[in-house]
Structures are given as C-alpha cells and as structure tokens.
N, C-alpha and C positions, 0 to 999 in steps of 0.2 A: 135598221130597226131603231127605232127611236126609241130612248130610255125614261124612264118615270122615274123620283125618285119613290114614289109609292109603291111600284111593281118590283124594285128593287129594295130597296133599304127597310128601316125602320121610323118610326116618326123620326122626324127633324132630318138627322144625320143619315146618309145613305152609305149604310154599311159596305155593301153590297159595290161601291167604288172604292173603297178604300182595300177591298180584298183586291180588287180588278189593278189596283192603282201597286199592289204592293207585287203582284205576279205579274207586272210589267218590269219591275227592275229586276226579274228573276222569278223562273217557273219554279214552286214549291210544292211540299205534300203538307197535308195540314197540320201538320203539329208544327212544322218548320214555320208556316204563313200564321199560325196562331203567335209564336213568339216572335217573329218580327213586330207585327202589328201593335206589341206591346211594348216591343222596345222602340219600336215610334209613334206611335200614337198613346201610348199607354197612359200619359198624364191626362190626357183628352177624354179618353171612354173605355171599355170594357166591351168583350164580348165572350160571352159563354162559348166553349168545345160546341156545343149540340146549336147555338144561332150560328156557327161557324160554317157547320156540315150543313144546315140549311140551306143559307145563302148560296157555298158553293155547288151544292146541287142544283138548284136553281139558274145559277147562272148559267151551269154547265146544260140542264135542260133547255134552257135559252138560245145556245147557240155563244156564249160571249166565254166561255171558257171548255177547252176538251181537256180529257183527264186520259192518262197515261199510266202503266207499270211502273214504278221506280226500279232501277236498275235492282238486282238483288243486293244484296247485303248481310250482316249477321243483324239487323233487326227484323221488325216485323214486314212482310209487305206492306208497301204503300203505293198509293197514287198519288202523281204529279200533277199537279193542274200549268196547263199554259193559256195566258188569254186569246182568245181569236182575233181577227182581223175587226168583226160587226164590236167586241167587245171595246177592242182600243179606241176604235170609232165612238162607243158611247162612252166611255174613260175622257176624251180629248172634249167632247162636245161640253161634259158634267163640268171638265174642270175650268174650262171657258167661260159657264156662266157666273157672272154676280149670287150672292144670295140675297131672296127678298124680302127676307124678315129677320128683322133683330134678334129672335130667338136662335135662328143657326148660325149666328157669326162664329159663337166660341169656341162652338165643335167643328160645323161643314167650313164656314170660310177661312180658319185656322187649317183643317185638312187640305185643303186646295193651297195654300201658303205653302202646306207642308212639301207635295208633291209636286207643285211649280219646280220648286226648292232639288227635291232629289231625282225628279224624271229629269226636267228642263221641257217639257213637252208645250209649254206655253211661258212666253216672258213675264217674272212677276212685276213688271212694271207696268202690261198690258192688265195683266188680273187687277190689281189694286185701282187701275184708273178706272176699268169697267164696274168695282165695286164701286168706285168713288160715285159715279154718273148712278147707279143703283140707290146708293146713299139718299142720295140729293132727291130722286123721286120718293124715296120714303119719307122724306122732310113736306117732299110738297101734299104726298096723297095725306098726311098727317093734318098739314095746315088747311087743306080742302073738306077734309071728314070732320063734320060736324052732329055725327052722330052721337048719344050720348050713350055712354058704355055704363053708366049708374045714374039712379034716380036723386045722388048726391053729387049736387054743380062741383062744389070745392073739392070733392075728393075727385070728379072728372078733372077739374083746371090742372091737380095737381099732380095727375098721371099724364096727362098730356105735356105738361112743363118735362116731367119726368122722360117720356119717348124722344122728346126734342132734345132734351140737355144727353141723352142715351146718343143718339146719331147725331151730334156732332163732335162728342168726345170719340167716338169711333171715327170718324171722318177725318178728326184730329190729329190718331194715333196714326191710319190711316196714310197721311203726307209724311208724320216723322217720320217713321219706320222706313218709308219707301226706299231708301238710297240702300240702311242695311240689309233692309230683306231681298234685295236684288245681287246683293253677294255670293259667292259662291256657299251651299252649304258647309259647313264645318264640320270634319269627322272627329266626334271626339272617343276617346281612347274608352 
C-alpha cells in the first residue's frame, strides 16, 4: 500500500507517521503513545486525545496498525496498538523521502531527523544528503518560476530573495549539523 501524506496526516506534517513511527519503538495504548509523542516531539507540535483516536483508527482501518487487549491490570481496559508489516513499510518509505517544500522542514523534516535518530531505520547521513539533493531542486524550480505571485515587482524580488536566502541557510545548517546529527541519540535523564 502506498501512503499519502494527505490520507494520512494533517496538512503539512503527517501525523499519522509519527504515531506509526512512535509504535515501532514500542507497541503502546493510547494514552501511553499520546505522552510519549510529547515527550518527543512535543516542542515540534500538539495533538488533541480525539486527532489521536482518529488517526489510530484509521490506520488501524488501513491495515498499518492492529490493536489488542492490554493485559489486565488495576486500570482501565485498554488497547495496544502494534504496527503491521504494510505499516513499517509505509514508516520506512515516509521517512526516506526528502521534504519538498520549505514549509515542512521545521516540523516533517525535523521529525524524520528525529526518528532516523531513535529507530536507526535509515542512515541520517543518507536522509540529509537526500534532503540536501531536494534543496538544490528547490533553488532551481525557484530560479526557473517566473511566475508572478503579486502584481507588486518589488514585493515579488523580495520574497523570492527571501525563499533563496530561506534554502540555502537550510542547506547551510544542513552540512554543519551533518557530523552531530549522525551521532548516536542521547538519553537525557
């Protein structure tokens, strides 16, 4: 099954892997996968209890996640979610791509940093190079579009100066970073 981040996620950032990404380092019930996801991503984005229960029904209608009894206990019943085989398959595929627009770097391509980082499922030095090579075509489809996005020249020059000086200070960051971000993650206490 091939994944969307549209049939999946939310605009921009695809929710919907980062749950898939978070029940690969461990099958959870949802309150447990809601406070993980905060305590790693939480600087990055929010989601609501009820987009939570969404998503994972969804996925779980999909086929990319089955859900289980949780052992008993003195709480409430719960189900465990574990991801499926087609799931890790669209997990692996998601986090291999570049992103292609400068509006999802801060949240999806930080995400995928993130889960390079605690899966290992793909090398961050393979991700960032494929971003790198994505970059570079956004510089060029940049310098090739000569459409005008306002009927004011100067305020066009200077949003386009603006997208250019945007992707190559990422591209920038991009090569520093590369050596640290390929370190092991660090558990901090």
């Amino acid at each position: 099954m091939e994944h969307s981040s549209r049939s999946h996620g939310t605009r921009g950032f695809a929710v919907a892997f980062a749950v898939l990404g978070f029940l690969l380092e461990e099958p959870r019930h949802g309150y447990a996968l809601r406070a993980r996801i905060e305590d790693g991503l939480g600087p990055l984005w929010r989601i609501a209890s009820s987009q939570l229960y969404k998503v994972l029904h969804r996925l779980e209608t999909d086929g990319w996640l089955k859900r289980a009894a949780a052992p008993p206990d003195a709480g409430p019943p719960r189900s465990v979610y574990t991801v499926t085989q087609a799931g890790a398959d669209a997990f692996r595929q998601w986090i291999a791509e570049p992103v292609t627009a400068m509006r999802n770097v801060r949240v999806e391509f930080v995400a995928k940093l993130y889960f390079a980082r605690l899966l290992k499922i793909t090398p961050v030095a393979g991700l960032i190079d494929r971003q790198l090579i994505a970059v570079d075509r956004m510089r060029r489809h940049l310098e090739a579009d000569d459409r005008a996005t306002s009927d004011d020249g100067v305020l066009n020059a200077a949003w386009l100066a603006f997208q250019q000086t945007t992707l190559t200070h990422f591209a920038d960051w991009l090569r520093d970073q590369k050596s640290s971000l390929q370190s092991s993650k660090e558990i901090q206490p």
